[in-house]
N, C-alpha and C positions, 0 to 999 in steps of 0.2 A: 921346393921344386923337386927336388930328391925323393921325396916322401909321395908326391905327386904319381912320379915316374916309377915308381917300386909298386905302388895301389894297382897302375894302371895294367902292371906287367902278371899283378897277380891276379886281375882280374882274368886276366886273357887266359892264362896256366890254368882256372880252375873250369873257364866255357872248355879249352879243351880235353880236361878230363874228363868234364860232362859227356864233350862230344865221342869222345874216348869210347868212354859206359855206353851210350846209346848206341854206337855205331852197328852194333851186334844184333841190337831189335829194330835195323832201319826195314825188313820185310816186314813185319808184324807192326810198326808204323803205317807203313804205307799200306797198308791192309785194311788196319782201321780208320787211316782217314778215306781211301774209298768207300768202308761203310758206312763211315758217319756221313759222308756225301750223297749218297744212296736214303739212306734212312732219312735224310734234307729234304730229297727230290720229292720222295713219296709224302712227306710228310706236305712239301708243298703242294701236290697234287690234290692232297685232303682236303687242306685248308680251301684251295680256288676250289676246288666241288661243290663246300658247301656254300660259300659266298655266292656262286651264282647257280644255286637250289638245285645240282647234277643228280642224276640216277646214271646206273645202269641199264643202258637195255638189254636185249633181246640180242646174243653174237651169233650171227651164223657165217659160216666157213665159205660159203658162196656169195656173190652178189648177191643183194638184196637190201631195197630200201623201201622200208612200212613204218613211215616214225608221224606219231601222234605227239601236240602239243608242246614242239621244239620251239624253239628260243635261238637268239641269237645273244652270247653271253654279254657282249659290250656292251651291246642294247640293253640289254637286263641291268648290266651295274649301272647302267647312264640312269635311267630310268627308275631305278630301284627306288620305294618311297614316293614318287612323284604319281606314275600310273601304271596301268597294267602290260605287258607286251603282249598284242596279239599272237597269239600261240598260230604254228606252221603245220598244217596237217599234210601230209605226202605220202605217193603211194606209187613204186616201181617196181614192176613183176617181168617175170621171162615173156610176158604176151605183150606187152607196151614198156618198153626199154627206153623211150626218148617221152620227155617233154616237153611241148611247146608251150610257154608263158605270154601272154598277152594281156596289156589295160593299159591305163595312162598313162602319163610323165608322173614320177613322183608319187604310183600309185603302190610299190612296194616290188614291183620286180626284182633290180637287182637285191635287196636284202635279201627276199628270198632266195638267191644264185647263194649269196656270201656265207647265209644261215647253213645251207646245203656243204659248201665246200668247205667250210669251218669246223662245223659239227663232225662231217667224216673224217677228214684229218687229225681232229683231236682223238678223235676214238681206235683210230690207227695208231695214233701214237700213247695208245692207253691209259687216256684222260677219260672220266667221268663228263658225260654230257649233258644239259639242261633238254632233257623230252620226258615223257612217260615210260616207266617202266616196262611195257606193255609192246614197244618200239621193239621192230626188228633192223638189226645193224647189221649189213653183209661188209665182207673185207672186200677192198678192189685192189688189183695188182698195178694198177696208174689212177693218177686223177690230173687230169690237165684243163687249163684254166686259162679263158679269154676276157678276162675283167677290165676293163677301162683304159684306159687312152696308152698307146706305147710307142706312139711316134719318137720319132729318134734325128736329129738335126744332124750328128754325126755322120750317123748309119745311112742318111739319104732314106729313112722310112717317114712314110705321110702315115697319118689312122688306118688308114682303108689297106695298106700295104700291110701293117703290120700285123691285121688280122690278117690278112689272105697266108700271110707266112705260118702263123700260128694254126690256121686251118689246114695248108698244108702237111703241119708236122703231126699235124690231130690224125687226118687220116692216114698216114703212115706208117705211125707207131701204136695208133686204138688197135684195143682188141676183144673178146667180149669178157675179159675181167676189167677193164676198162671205162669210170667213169668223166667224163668229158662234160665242161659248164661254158655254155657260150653267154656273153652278154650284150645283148641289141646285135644279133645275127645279122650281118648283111648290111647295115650300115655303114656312113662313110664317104657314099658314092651316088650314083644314079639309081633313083631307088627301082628302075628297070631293071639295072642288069646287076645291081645288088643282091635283090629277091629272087632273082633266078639264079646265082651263082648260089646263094643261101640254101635255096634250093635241094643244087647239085650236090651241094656239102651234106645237107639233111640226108639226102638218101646212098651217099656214100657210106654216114656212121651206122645208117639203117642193116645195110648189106654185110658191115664188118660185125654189125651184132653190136653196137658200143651202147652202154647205160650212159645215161646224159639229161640237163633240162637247157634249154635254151630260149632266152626272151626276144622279145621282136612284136613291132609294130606292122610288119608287114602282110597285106590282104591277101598276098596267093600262098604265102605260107600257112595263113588259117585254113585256107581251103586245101593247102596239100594234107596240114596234120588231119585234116577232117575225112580226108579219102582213103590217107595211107594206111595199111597196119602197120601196128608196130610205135606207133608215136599216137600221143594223146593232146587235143588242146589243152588247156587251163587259163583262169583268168582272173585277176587281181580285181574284187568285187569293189566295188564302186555305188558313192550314192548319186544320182544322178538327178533329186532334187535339191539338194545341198552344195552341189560340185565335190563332194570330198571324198577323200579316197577311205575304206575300210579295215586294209591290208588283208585282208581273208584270202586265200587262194582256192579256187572253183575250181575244183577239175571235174572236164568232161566238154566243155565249152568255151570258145573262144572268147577272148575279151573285147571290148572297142576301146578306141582311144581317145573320145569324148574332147575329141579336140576342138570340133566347132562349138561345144558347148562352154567349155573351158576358156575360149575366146572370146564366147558374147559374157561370160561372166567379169571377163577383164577389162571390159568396156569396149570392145573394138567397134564400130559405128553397124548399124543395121546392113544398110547396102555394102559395107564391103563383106560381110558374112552371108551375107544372098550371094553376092556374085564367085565368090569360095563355093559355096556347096552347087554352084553351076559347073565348076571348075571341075570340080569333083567328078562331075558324073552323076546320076539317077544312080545306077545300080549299085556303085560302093554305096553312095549315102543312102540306098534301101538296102541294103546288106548291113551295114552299122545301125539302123532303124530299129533292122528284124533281129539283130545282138541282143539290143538293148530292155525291146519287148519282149524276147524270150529269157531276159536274166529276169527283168521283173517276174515274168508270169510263175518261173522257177521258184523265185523267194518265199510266193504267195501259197503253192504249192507244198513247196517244202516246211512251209507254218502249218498248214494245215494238217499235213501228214501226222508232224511232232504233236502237234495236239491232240487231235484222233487216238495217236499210238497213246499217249500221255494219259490221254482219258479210259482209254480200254485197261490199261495195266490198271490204273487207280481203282478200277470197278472189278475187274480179275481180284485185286487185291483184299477190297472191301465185302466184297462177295464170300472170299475164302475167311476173314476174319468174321464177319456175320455168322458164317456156318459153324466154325469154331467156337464163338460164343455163345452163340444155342445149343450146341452139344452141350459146353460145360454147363450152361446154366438147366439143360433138360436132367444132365447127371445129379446136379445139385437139388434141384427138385424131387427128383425120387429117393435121395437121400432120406430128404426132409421128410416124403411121405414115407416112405420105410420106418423110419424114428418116430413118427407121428402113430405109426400102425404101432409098433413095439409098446409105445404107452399103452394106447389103450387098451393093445392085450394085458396089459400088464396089469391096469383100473380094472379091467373085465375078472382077472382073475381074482383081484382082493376081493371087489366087489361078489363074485362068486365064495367067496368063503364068509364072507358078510353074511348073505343068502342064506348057506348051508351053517352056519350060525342060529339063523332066524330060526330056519326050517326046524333045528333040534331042538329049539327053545319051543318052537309049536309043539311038536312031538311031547315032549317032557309034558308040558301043560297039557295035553292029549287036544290037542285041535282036532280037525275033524280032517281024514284022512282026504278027500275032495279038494279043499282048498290046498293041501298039501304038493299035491301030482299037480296043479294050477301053475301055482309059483314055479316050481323046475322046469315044466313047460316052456313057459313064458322066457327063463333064462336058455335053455336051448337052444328058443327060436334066436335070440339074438347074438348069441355066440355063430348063427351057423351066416347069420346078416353081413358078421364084421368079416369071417374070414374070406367068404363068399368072393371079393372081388378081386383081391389079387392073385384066388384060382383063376379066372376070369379070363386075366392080363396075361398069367402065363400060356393058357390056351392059345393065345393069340399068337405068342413069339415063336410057338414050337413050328411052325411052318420053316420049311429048310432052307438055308440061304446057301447059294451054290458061285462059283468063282462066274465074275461078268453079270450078275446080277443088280437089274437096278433096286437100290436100297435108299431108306431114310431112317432116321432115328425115329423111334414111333413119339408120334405127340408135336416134330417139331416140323420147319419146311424145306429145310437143306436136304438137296438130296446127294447120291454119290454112285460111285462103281465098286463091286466086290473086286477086289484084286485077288484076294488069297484066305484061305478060310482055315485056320489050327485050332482042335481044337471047339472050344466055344469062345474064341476069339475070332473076328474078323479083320483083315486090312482094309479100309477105306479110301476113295481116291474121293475128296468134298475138294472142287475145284483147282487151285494148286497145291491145296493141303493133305497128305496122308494124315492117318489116323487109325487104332485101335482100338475097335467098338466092341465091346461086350454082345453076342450073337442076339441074347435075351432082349437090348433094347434096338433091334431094328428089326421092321417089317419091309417083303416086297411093294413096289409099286409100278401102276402102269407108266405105259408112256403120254396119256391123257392127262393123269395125275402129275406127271414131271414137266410137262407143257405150261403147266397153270403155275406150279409151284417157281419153275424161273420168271413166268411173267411178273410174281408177284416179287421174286428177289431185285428182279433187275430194276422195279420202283425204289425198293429200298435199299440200291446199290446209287441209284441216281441222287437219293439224297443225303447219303453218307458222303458222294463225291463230291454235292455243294458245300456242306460244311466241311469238306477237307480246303476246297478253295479258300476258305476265309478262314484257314485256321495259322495263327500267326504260333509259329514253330521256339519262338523264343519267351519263357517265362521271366520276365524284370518283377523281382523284391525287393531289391533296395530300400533303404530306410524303415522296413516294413520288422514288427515285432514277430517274435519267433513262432505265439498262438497263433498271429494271421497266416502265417506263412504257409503250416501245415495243411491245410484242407484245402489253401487255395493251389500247393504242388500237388493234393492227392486229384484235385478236380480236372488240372490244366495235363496229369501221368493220364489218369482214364478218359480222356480224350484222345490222346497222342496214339494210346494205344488201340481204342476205337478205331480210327480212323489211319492204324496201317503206317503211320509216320515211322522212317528209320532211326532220325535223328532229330534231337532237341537240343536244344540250349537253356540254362536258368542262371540267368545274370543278379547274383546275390552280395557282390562288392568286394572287398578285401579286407578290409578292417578288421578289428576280434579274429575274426575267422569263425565265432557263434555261429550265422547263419549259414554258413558251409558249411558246418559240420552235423548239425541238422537236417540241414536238405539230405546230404550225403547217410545218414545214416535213416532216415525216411525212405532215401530210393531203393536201399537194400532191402526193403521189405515187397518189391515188386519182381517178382520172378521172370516177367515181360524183359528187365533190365540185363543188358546183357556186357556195359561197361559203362563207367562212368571215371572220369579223366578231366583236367583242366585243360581250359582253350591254349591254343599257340599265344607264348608269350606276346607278340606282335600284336593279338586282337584282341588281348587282356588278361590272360594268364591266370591264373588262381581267381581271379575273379570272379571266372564266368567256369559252372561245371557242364560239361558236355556228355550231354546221356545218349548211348544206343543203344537201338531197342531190338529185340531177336526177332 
């Protein structure tokens, strides 16, 4: 017990010597554990960045909100692995500061509020965000927020009360650093004197200058956003043969609320949906009609546009790589004829000492002077044949080529603009392609000449752009031996690059790692290649190399 009692005493005599010793470094403790706390925070702030795939964007020191392909982070981890999240495209300038949001129950409104009041917040609080690099993030000096139910049994507040109080405090204390999230504006109540009170609030924040988006089902608020400056509709896209909602947000345009439709899809009896859209009114239910046929007509419109644009770039593109490759391939060609010429000077010359061989061995043996002068003749003439043409050709190039001059490479159909002349260099403008042409192979051309020459490119831009359609961007070898492989990557590259492609795939397995390292040492030999890297572990990682092309 003794023994007990003496341990216990000595235990304590030596914590307080400890405590003793320490007491002297408790500032320079307390130091470092605020920065190992510190160094915690940020290190946690890392780690949640990249779990829910953050960038930074775009900070600027004023209001302002331009953010592409936002996320809402919950969303993203709930979701992660299962499907995709519709991405949030939004867009708030000094000329339309307010947003109104409109479409169905359930069709993505308030997410979008939450996405908005989330993302800011965090980036305020200097968190890394889930949008595009590309995103501009303005600071605001308030963000006030009217998000779902806050009745109070206490407080003697009903829903309707408790916005109205919140709206109150909104317009009192907004100002124009000021962003403000209303959710289902003016609800609650008489959807009369809701929507007009909604209303008065809209154009109260309008006056103070406040940035803000707010959702609402209500009809005279479409039509205020759509008269007023300063506020914009937008609308939670909608499929309207399906019944389902999109989550896309349209701005520019009011939503509907695809409520009678929503109801005849949930069985409600025929005549009680007739005598509802009686209820209604003719002109909302042709107003919700003309929503609806001008989203459609929109969507039809807006494909068409993309693919027009889609198809002009792919032909812009193929056109410039066309031109490109008959340069090279015109350069290559007179190489070949240059080299081809050099031999047979060359065969001309032995052969001439052959000749003058013979001719001494005539002499020697005394041939007869006549037939003598015959033979060197005869050799003259065809010395003066071989050299004769490529004087010929140069005659043709010395024509002067002057800046703004329309040009082509002689022989080939691409034509271009002289931009700048150094030299017997010239700058070339062939479609979107610059280029430096040798002066010697390009001659003028009219504008007759350049007329016929596109007509005849844009045929064979048109069917470069079919076979880009059907060109499947991804090479699979698998299982395939190392002899096969090669010529079918060199066939599957010279297409690719035929046809203007940025990016490829060649999914060659994991195994050995033989066929990787083949493919990979094959692509180095294409000067076209501009990186080559393995896929995102997630879509198969060393498996699959991923080629871009310059």
């Amino acid at each position: 017990r003794d023994l007990e009692h003496s341990e216990k005493r000595e235990v304590i005599r030596i914590l307080k010597a400890l405590t003793d010793a320490l007491r002297e470094q408790l500032p320079q403790l307390k130091q470092a554990f605020q920065f190992l706390a510190q160094i915690d925070f940020i290190r946690a702030k890392a780690k949640f960045a990249l779990e829910i795939n953050a960038d930074l964007p775009i900070i600027e020191s004023k209001p302002e909100l331009v953010w592409y392909n936002a996320r809402h982070p919950l969303l993203y981890l709930s979701l992660k692995g299962k499907r995709e999240v519709v991405p949030l495209n939004i867009t708030l300038d000094s000329v339309n500061r307010l947003l109104l949001v409109s479409g169905p129950n359930a069709g993505g409104k308030s997410v979008t509020l939450k996405t908005i009041g989330l993302l800011q917040y965090m980036v305020q609080c200097g968190l890394l965000i889930p949008l595009s690099d590309r995103s501009k993030v303005g600071i605001f000096q308030d963000i006030f927020l009217d998000i779902g139910d806050q009745q109070s049994i206490e407080n003697d507040l009903s829903t309707y009360s408790s916005h109205l109080r919140n709206m109150a405090a909104f317009i009192q204390h907004a100002g124009e650093r000021s962003l403000v999230l209303l959710d289902e504006l003016g609800s609650g109540t008489d959807p009369n004197f809701g929507g007009a009170i909604a209303q008065s609030v809209l154009e109260a924040l309008l006056k103070k200058r406040v940035w803000g988006v707010a959702t609402t089902h209500y009809y005279n608020l479409k039509l205020f956003a759509g008269q007023r400056q300063g506020i914009t509709n937008a609308a939670m896209r909608f499929d309207d043969k399906n019944l389902v909602p999109l989550y896309v947000l349209d701005i520019g345009k009011p939503g509907s609320s695809f409520a009678l439709e929503i109801a005849r899809k949930t069985g409600l009896p025929k005549d009680t949906l007739e005598e509802a859209e009686k209820l209604v009114g003719k002109d909302l239910a042709g107003f919700e009609t003309l929503v609806r046929s001008l989203e459609k007509e929109r969507q039809e419109l807006s494909e068409k546009i993309k693919r027009m644009e889609r198809q002009e770039a792919e032909l812009k593109q193929s056109l410039a790589k066309y031109q490109s490759l008959s340069a090279d391939l015109e350069s290559r060609k007179k190489e070949i004829i240059t080299k081809a010429k050099e031999e047979a000077a060359a065969l001309l010359k032995s052969t001439n000492r052959e000749i003058e061989k013979t001719i001494r061995h005539i002499r020697e043996n005394k041939a007869e002077r006549k037939e003598t002068l015959r033979v060197r003749k005869d050799l003259e003439s065809l010395q003066q044949r071989v050299a004769q043409r490529p004087a010929e050709k140069k005659e043709k190039a010395k024509e002067p080529i002057k800046e703004g001059d329309r040009v082509r490479i002689i022989g080939q159909e691409g034509s271009g603009v002289v931009l700048s002349v150094k030299g017997k260099t010239a700058s070339i403008q062939f479609g979107e392609l610059k280029s430096m042409v040798d002066i010697s192979k390009l001659e003028k051309i009219t504008a007759a000449v350049e007329k016929e020459i596109s007509k005849r490119l844009r045929s064979v831009g048109i069917n470069i752009n079919e076979k880009q359609a059907h060109f499947n961007s991804t090479l699979d070898v698998r299982g395939k031996r190392v002899e096969e492989v090669v010529p079918l990557l060199d066939q599957f590259m010279d297409t690719a690059i035929l046809l203007g492609q940025g990016e490829v795939r060649i999914l060659h397995g994991k195994g050995e790692g033989v066929l990787r390292k083949v493919i990979r040492e094959q692509l180095r030999k294409y000067k076209e290649v501009a990186s080559v890297a393995d896929e995102h572990i997630e879509r198969g990682g060393d498996g699959i190399s991923v080629v871009v092309l310059k």
